[in-house]
N, CA, C and O atoms as a Tripos MOL2 file, in Angstrom:
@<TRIPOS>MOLECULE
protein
  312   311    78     0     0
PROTEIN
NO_CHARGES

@<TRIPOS>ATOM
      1 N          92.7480   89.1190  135.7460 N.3       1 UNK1
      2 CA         92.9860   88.0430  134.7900 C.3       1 UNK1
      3 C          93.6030   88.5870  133.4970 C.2       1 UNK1
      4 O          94.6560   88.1700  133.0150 O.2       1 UNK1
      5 N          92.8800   89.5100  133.0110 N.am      2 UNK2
      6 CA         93.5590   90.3450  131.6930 C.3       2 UNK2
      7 C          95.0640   90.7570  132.2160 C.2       2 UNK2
      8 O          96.0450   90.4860  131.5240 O.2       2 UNK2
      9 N          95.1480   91.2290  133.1040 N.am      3 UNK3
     10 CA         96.7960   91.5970  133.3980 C.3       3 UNK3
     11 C          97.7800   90.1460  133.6600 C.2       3 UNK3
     12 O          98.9080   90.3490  134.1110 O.2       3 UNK3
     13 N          97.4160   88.8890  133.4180 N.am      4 UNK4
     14 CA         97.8980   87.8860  133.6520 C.3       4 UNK4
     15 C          98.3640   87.6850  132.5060 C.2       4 UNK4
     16 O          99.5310   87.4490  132.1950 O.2       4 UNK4
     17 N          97.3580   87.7880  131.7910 N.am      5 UNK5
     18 CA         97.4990   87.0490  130.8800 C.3       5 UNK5
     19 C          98.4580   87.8740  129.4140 C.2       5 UNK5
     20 O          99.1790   87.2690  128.6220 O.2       5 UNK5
     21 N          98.1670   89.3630  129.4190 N.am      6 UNK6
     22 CA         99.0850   90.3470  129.2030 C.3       6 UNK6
     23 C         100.9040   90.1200  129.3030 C.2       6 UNK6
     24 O         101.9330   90.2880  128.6490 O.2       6 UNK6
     25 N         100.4690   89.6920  130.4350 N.am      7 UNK7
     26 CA        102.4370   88.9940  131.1670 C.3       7 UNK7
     27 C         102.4150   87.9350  130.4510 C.2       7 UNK7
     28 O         103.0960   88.1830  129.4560 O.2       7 UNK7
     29 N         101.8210   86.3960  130.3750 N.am      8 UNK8
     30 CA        102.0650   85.9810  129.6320 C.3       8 UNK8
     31 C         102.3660   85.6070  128.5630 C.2       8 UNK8
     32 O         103.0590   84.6340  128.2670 O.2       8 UNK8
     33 N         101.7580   86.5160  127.7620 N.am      9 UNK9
     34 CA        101.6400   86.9440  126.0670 C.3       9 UNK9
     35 C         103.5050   88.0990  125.9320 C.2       9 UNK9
     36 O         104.4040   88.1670  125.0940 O.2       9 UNK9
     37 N         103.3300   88.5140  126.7700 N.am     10 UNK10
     38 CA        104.9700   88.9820  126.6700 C.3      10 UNK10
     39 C         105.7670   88.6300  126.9550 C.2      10 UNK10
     40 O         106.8110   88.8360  126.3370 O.2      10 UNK10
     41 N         105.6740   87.5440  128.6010 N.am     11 UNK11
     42 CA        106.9390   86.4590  128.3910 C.3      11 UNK11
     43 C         107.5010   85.7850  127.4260 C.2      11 UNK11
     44 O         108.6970   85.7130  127.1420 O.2      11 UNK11
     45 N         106.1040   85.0280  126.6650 N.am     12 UNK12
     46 CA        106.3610   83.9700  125.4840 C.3      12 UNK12
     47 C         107.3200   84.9930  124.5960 C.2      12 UNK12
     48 O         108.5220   84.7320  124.6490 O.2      12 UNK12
     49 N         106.9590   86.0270  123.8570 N.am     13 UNK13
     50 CA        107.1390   86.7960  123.0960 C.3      13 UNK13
     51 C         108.4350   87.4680  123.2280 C.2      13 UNK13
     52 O         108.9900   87.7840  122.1760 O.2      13 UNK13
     53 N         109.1200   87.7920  124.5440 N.am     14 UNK14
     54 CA        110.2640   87.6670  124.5280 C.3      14 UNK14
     55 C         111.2660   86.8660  124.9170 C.2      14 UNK14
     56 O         112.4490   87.2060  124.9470 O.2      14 UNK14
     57 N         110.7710   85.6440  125.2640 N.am     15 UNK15
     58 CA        111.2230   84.1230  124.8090 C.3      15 UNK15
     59 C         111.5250   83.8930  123.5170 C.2      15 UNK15
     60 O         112.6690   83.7980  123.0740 O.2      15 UNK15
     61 N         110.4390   83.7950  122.8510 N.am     16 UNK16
     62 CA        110.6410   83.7690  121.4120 C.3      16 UNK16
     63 C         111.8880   84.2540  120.7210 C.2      16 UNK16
     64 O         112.8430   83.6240  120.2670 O.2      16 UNK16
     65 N         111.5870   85.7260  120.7680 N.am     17 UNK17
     66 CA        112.5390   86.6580  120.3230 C.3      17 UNK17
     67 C         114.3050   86.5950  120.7700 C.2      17 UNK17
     68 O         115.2090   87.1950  120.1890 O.2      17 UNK17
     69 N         114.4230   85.7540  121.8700 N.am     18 UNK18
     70 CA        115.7020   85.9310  122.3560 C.3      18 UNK18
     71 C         116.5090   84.9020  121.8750 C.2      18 UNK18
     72 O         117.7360   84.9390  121.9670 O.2      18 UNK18
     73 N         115.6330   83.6060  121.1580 N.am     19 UNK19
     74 CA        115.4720   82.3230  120.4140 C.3      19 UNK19
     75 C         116.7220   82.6770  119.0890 C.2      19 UNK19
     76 O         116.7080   83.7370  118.4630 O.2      19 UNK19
     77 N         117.7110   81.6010  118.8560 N.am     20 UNK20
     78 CA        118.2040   81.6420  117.7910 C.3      20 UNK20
     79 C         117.3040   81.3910  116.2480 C.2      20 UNK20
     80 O         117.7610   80.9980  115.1750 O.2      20 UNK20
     81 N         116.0700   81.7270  116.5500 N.am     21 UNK21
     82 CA        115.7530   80.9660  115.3750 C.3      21 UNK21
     83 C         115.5350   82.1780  114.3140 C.2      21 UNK21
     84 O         115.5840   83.3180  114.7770 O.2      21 UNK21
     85 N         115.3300   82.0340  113.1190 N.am     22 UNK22
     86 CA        115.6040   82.7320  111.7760 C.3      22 UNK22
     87 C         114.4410   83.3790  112.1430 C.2      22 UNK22
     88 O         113.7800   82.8780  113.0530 O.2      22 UNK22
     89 N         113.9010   84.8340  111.3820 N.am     23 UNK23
     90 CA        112.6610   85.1770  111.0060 C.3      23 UNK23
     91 C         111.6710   84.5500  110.8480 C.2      23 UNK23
     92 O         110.7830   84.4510  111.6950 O.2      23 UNK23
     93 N         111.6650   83.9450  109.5650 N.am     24 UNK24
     94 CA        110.1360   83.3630  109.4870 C.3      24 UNK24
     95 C         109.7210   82.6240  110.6030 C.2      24 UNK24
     96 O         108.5940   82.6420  111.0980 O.2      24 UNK24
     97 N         111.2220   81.6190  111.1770 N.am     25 UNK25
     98 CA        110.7750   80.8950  112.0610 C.3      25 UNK25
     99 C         110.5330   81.3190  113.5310 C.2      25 UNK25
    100 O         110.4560   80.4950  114.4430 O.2      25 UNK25
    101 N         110.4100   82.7640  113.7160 N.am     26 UNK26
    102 CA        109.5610   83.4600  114.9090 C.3      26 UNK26
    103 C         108.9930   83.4860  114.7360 C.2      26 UNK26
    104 O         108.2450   82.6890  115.3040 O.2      26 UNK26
    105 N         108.1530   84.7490  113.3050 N.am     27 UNK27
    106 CA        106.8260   84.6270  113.0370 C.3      27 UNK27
    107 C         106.4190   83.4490  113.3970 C.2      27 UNK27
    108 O         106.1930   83.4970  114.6060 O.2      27 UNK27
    109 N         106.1470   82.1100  112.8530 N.am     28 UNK28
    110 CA        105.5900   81.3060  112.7780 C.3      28 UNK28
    111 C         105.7780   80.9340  114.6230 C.2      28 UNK28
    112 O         104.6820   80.4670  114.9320 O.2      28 UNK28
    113 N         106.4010   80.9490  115.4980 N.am     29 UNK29
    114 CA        106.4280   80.6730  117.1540 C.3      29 UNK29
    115 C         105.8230   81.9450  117.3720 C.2      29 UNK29
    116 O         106.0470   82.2010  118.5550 O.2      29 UNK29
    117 N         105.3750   82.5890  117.0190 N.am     30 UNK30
    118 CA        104.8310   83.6950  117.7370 C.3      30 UNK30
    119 C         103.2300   83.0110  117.6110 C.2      30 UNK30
    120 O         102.5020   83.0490  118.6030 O.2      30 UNK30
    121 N         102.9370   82.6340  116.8300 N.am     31 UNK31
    122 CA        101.6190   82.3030  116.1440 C.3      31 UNK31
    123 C         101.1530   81.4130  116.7720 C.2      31 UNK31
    124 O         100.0800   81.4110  117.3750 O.2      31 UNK31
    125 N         102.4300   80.0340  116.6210 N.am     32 UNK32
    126 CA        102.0710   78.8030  117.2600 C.3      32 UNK32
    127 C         101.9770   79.0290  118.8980 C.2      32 UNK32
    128 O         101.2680   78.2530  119.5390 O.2      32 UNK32
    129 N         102.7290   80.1460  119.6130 N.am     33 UNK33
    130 CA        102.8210   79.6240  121.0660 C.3      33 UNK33
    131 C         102.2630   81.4370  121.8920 C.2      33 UNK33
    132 O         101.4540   81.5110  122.8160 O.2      33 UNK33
    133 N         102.8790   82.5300  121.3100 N.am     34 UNK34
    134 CA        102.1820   83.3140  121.8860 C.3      34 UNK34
    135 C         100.8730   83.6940  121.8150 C.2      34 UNK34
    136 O         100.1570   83.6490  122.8150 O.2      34 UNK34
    137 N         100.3770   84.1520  120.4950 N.am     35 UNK35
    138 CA         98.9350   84.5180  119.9720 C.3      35 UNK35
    139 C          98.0060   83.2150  120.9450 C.2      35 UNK35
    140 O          97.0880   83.7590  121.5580 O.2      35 UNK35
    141 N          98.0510   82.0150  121.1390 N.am     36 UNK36
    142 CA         97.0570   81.3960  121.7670 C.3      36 UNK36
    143 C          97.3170   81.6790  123.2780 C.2      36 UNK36
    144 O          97.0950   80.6980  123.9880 O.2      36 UNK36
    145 N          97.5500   82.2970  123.6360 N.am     37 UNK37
    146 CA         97.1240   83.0390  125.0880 C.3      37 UNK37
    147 C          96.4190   83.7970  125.3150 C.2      37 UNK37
    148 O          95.7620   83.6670  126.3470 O.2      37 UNK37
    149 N          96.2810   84.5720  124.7460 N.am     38 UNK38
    150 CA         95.3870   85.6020  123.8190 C.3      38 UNK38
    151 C          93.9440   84.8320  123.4490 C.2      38 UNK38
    152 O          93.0050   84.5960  124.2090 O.2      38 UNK38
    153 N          94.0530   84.5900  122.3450 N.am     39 UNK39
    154 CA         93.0240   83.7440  121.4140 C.3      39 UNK39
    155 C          92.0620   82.7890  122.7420 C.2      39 UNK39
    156 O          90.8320   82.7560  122.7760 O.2      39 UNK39
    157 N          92.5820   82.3910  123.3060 N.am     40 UNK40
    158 CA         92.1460   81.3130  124.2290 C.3      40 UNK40
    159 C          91.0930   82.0950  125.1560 C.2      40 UNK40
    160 O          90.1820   81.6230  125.8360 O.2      40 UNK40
    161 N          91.4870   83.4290  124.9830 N.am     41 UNK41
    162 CA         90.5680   83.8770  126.6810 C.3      41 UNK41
    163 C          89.2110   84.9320  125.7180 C.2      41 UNK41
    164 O          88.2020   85.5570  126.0430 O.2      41 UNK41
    165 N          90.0590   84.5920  124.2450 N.am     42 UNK42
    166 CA         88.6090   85.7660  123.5540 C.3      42 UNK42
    167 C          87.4760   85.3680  123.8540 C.2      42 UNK42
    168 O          86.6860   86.3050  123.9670 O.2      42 UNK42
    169 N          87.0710   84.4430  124.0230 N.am     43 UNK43
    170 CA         85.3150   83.7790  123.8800 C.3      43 UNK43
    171 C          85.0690   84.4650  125.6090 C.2      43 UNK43
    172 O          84.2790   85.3710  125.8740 O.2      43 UNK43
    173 N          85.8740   83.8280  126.5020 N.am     44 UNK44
    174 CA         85.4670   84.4680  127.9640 C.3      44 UNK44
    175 C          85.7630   85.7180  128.6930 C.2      44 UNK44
    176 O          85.2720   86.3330  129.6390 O.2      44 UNK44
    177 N          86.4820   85.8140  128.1090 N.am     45 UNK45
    178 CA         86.7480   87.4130  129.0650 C.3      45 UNK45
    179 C          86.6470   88.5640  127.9230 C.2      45 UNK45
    180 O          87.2880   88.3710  126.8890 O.2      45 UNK45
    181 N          85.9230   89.6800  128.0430 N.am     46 UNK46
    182 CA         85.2920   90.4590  127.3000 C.3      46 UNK46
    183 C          86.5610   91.4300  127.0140 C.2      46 UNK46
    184 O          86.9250   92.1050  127.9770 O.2      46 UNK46
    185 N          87.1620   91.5510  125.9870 N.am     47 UNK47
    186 CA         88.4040   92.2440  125.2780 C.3      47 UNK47
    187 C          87.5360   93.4000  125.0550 C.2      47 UNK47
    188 O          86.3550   93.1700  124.7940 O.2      47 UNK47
    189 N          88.0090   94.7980  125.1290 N.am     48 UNK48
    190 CA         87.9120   95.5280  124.1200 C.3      48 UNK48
    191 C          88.9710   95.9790  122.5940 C.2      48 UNK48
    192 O          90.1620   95.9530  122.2840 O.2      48 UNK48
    193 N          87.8780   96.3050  122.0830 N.am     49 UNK49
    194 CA         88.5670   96.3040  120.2000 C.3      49 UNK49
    195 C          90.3110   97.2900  120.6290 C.2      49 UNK49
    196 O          91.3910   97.1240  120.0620 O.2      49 UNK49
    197 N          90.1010   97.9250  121.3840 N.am     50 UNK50
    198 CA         91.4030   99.2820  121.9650 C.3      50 UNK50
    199 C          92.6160   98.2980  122.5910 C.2      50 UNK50
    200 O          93.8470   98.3290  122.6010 O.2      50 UNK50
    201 N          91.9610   97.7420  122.9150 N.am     51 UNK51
    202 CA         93.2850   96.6600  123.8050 C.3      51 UNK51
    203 C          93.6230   95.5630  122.9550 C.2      51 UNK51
    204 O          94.8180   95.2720  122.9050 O.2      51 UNK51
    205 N          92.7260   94.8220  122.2010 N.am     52 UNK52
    206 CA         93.5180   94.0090  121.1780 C.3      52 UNK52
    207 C          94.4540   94.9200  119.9630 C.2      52 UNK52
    208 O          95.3990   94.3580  119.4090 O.2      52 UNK52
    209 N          94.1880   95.9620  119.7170 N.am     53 UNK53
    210 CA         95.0750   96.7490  118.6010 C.3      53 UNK53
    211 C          96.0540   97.3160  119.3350 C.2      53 UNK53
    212 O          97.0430   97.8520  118.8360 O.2      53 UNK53
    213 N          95.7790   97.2070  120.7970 N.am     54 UNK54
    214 CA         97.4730   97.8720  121.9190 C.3      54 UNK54
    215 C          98.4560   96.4830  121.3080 C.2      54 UNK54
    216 O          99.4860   96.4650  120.6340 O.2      54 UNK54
    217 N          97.7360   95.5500  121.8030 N.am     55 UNK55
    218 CA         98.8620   94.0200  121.7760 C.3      55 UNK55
    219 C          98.9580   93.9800  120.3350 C.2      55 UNK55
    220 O          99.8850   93.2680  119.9480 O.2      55 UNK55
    221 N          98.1870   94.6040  119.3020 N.am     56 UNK56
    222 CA         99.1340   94.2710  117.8790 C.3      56 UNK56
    223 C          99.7000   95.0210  117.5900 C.2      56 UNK56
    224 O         100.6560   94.6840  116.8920 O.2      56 UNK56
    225 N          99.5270   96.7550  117.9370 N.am     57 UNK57
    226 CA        100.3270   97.3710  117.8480 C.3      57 UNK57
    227 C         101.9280   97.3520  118.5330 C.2      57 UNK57
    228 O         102.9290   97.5770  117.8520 O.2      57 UNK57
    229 N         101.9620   97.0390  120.0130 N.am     58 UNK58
    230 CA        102.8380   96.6550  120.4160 C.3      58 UNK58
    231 C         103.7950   95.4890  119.9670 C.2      58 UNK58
    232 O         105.0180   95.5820  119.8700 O.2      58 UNK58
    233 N         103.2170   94.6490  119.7730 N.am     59 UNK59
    234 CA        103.9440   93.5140  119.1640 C.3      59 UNK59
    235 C         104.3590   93.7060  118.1740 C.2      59 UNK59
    236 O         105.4480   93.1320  118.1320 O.2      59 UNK59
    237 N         104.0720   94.4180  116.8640 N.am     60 UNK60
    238 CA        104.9500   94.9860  115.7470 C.3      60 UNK60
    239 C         106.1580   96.1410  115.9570 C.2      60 UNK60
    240 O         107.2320   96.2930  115.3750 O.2      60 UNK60
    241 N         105.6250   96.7530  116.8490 N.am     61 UNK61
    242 CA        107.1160   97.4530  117.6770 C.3      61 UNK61
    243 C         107.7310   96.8140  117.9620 C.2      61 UNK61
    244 O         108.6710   96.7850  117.1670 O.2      61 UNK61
    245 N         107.8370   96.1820  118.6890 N.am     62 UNK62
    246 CA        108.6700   94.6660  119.1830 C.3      62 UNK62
    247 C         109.8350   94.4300  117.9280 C.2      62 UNK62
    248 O         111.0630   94.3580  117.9720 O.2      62 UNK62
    249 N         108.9080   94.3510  116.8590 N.am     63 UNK63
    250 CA        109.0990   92.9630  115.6860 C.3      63 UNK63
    251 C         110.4160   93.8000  115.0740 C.2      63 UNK63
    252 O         111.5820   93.5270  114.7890 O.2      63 UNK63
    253 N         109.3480   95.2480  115.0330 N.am     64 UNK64
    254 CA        110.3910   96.4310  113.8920 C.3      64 UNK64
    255 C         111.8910   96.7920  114.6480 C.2      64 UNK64
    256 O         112.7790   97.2490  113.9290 O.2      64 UNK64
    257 N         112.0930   96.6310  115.7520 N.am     65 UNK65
    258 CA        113.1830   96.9990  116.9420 C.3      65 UNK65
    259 C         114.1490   96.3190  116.5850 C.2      65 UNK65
    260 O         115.2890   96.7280  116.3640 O.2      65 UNK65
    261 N         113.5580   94.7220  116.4700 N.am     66 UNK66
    262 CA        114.3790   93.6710  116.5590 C.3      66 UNK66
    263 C         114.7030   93.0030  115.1450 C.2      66 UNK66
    264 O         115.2180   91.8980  114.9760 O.2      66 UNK66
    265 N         114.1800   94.1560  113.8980 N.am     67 UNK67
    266 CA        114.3320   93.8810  112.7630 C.3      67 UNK67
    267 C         113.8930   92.4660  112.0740 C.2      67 UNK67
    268 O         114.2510   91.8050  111.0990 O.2      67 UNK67
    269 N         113.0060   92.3740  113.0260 N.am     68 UNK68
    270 CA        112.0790   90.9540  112.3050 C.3      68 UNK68
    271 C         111.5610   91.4470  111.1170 C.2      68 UNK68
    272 O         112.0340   91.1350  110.0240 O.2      68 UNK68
    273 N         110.3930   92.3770  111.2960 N.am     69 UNK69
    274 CA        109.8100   93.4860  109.9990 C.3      69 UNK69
    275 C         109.8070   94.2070  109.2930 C.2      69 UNK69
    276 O         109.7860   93.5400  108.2580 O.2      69 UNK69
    277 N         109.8130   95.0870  109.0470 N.am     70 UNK70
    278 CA        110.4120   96.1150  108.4650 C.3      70 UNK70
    279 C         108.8810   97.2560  108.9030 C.2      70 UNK70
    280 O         107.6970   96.9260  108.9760 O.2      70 UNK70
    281 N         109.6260   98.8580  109.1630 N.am     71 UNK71
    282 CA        108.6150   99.6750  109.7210 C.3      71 UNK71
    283 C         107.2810   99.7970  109.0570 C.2      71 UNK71
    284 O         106.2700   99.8870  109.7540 O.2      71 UNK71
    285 N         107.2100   99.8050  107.5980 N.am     72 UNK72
    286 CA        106.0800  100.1730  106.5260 C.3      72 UNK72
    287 C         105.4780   99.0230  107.4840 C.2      72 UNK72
    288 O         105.3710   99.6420  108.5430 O.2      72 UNK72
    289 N         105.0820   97.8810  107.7010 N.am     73 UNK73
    290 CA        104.4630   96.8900  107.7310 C.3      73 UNK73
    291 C         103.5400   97.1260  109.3180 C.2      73 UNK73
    292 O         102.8450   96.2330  109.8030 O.2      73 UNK73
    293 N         103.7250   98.5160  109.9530 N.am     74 UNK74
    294 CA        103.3510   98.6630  111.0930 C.3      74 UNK74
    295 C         101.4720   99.1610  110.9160 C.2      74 UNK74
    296 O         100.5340   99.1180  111.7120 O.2      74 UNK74
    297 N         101.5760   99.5570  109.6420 N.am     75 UNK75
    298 CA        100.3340  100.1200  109.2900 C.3      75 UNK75
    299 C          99.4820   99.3370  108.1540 C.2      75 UNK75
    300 O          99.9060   98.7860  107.1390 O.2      75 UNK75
    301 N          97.9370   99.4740  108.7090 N.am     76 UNK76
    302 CA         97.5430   99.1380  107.1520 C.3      76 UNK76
    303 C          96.7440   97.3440  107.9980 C.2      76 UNK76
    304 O          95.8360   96.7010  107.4700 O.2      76 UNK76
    305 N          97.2810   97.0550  109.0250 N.am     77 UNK77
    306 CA         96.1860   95.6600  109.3190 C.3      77 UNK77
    307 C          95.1690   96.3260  110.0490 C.2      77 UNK77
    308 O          93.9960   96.1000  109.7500 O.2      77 UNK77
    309 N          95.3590   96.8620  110.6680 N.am     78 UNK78
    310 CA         94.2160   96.9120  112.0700 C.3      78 UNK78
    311 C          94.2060   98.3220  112.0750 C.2      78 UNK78
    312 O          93.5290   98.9320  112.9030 O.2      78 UNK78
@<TRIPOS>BOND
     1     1     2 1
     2     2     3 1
     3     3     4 2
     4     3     5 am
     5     5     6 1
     6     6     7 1
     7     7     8 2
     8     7     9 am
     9     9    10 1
    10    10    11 1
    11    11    12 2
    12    11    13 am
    13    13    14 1
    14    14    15 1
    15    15    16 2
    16    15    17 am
    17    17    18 1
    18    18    19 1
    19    19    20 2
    20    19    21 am
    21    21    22 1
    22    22    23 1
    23    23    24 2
    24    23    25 am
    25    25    26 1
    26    26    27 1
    27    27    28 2
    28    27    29 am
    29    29    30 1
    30    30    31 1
    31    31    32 2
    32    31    33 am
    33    33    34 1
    34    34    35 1
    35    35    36 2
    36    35    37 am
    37    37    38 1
    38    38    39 1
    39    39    40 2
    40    39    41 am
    41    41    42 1
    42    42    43 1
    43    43    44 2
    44    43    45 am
    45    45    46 1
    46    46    47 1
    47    47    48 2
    48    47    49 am
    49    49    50 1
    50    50    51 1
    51    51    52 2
    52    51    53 am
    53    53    54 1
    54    54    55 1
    55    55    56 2
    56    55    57 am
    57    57    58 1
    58    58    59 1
    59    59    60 2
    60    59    61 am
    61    61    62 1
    62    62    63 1
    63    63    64 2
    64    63    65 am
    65    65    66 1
    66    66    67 1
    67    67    68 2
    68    67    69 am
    69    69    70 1
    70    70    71 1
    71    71    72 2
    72    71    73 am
    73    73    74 1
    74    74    75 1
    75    75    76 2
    76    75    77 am
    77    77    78 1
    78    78    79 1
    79    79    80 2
    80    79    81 am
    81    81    82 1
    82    82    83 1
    83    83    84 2
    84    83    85 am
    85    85    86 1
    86    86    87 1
    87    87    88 2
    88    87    89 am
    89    89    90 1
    90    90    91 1
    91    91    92 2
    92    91    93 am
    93    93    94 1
    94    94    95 1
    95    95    96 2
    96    95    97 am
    97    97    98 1
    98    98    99 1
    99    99   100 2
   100    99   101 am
   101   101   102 1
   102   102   103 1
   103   103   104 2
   104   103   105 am
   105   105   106 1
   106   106   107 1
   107   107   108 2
   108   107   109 am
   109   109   110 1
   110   110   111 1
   111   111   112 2
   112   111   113 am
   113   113   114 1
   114   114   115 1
   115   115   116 2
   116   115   117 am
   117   117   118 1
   118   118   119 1
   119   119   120 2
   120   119   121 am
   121   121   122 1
   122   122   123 1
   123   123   124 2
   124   123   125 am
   125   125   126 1
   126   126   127 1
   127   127   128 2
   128   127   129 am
   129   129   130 1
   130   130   131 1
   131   131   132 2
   132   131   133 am
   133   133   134 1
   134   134   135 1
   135   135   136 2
   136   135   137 am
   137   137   138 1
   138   138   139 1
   139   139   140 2
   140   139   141 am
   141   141   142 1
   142   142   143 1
   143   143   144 2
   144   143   145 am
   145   145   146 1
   146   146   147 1
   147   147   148 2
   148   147   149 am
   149   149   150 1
   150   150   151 1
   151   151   152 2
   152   151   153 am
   153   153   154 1
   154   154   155 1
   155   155   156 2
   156   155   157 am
   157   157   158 1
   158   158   159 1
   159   159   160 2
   160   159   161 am
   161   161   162 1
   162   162   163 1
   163   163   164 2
   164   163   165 am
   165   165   166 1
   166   166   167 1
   167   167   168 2
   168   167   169 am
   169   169   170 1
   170   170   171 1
   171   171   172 2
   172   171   173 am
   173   173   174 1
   174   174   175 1
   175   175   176 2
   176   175   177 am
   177   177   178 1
   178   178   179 1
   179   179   180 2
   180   179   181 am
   181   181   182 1
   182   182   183 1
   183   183   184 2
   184   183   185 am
   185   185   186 1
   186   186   187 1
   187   187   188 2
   188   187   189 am
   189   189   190 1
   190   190   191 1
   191   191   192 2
   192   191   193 am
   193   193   194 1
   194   194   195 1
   195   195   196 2
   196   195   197 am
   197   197   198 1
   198   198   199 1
   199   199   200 2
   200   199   201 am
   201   201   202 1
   202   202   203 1
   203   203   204 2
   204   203   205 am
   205   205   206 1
   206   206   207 1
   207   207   208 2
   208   207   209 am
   209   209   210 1
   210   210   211 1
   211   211   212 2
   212   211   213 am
   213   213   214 1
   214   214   215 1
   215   215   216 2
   216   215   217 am
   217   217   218 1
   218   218   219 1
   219   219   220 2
   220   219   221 am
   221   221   222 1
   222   222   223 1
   223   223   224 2
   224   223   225 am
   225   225   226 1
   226   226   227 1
   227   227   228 2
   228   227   229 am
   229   229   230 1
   230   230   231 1
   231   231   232 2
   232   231   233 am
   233   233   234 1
   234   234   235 1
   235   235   236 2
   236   235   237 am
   237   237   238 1
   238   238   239 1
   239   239   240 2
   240   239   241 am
   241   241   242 1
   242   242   243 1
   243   243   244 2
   244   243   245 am
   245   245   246 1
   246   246   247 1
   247   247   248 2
   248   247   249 am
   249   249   250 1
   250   250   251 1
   251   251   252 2
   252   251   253 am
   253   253   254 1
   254   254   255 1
   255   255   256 2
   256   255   257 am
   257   257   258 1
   258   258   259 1
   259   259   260 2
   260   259   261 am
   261   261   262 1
   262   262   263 1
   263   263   264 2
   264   263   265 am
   265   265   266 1
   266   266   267 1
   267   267   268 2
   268   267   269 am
   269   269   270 1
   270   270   271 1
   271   271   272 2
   272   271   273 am
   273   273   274 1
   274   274   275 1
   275   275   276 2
   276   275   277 am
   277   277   278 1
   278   278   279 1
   279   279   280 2
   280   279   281 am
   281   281   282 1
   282   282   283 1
   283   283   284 2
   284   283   285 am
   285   285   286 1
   286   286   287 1
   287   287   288 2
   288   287   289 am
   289   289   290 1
   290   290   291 1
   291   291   292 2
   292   291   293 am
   293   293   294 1
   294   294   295 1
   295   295   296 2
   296   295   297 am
   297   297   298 1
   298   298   299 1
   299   299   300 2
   300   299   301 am
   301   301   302 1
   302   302   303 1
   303   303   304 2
   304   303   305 am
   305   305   306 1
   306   306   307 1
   307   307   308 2
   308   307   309 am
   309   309   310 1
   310   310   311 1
   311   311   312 2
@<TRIPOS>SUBSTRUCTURE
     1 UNK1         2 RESIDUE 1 A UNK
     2 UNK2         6 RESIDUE 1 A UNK
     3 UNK3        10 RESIDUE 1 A UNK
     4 UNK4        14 RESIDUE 1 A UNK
     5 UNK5        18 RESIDUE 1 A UNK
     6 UNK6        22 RESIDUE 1 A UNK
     7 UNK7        26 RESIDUE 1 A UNK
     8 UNK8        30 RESIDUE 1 A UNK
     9 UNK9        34 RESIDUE 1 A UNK
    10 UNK10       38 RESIDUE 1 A UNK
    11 UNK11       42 RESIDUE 1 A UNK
    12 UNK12       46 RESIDUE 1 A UNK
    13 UNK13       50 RESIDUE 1 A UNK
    14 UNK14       54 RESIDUE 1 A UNK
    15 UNK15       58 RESIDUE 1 A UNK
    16 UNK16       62 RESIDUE 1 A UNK
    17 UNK17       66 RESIDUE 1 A UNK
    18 UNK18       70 RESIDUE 1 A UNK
    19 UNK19       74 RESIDUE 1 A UNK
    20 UNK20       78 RESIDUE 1 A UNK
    21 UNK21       82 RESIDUE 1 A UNK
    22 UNK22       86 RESIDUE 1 A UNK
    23 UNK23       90 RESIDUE 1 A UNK
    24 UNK24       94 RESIDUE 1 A UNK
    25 UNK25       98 RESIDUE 1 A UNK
    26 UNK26      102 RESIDUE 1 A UNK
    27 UNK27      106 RESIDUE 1 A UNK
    28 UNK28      110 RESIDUE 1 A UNK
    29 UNK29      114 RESIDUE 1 A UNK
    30 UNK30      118 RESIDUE 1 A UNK
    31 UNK31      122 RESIDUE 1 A UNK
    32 UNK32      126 RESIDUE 1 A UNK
    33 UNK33      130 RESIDUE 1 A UNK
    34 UNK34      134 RESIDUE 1 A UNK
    35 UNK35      138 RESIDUE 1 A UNK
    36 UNK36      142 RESIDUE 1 A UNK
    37 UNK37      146 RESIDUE 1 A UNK
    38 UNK38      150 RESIDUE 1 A UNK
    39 UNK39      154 RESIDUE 1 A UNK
    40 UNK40      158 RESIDUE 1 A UNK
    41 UNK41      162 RESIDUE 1 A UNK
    42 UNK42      166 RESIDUE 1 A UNK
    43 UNK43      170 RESIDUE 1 A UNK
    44 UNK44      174 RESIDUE 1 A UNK
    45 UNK45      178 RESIDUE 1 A UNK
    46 UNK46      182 RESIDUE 1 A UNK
    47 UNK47      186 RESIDUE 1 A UNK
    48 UNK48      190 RESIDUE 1 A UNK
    49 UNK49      194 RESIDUE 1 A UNK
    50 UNK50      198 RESIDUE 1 A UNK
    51 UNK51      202 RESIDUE 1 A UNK
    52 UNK52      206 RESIDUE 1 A UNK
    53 UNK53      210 RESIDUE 1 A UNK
    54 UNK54      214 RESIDUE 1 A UNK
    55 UNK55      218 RESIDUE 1 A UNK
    56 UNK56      222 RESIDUE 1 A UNK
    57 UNK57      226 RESIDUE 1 A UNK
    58 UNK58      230 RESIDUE 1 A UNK
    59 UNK59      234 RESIDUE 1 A UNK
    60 UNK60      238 RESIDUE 1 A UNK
    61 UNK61      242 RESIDUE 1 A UNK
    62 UNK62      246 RESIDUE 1 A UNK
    63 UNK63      250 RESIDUE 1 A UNK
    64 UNK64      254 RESIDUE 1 A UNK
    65 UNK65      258 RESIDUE 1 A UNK
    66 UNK66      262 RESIDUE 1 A UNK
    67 UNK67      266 RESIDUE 1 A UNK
    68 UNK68      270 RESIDUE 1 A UNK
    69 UNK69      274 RESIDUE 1 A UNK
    70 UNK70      278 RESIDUE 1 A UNK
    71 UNK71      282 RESIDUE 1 A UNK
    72 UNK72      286 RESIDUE 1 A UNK
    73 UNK73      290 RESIDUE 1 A UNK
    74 UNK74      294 RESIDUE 1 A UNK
    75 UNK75      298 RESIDUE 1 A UNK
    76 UNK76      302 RESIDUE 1 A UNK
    77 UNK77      306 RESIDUE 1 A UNK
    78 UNK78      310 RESIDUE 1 A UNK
């Protein structure tokens, strides 16, 4: 189930990303449509703390690649 849902959280995400839409307005589709794939399975399926900081770490790689972010911003949440 975790590996499902993994794929899903990266389909959306490079859906998103392939999207004409401006910066902020990824951030903000990342939030609205990927992060709740994720979010949705926290209460039932037992995450560890190592694997949610893989998917945020990863996902700011993502962000910094594709010049959504800028690199400084990779450090310093989690």
């Amino acid at each position: 189930m975790k590996e499902r849902l993994k794929q899903e959280y990266n389909r959306k995400l490079r859906m998103i990303l392939k999207s004409e839409l401006n910066a902020r307005n990824k951030i903000t589709a990342i939030g609205a449509l990927a992060v709740p794939v994720l979010r949705y399975s926290l209460g039932i399926i037992n995450w560890r703390i190592e694997d949610i900081k893989k998917f945020d770490k990863k996902t700011r790689e993502i962000l910094t690649t594709k010049c959504i972010i800028q690199k400084q911003t990779l450090t310093g949440y989690m």
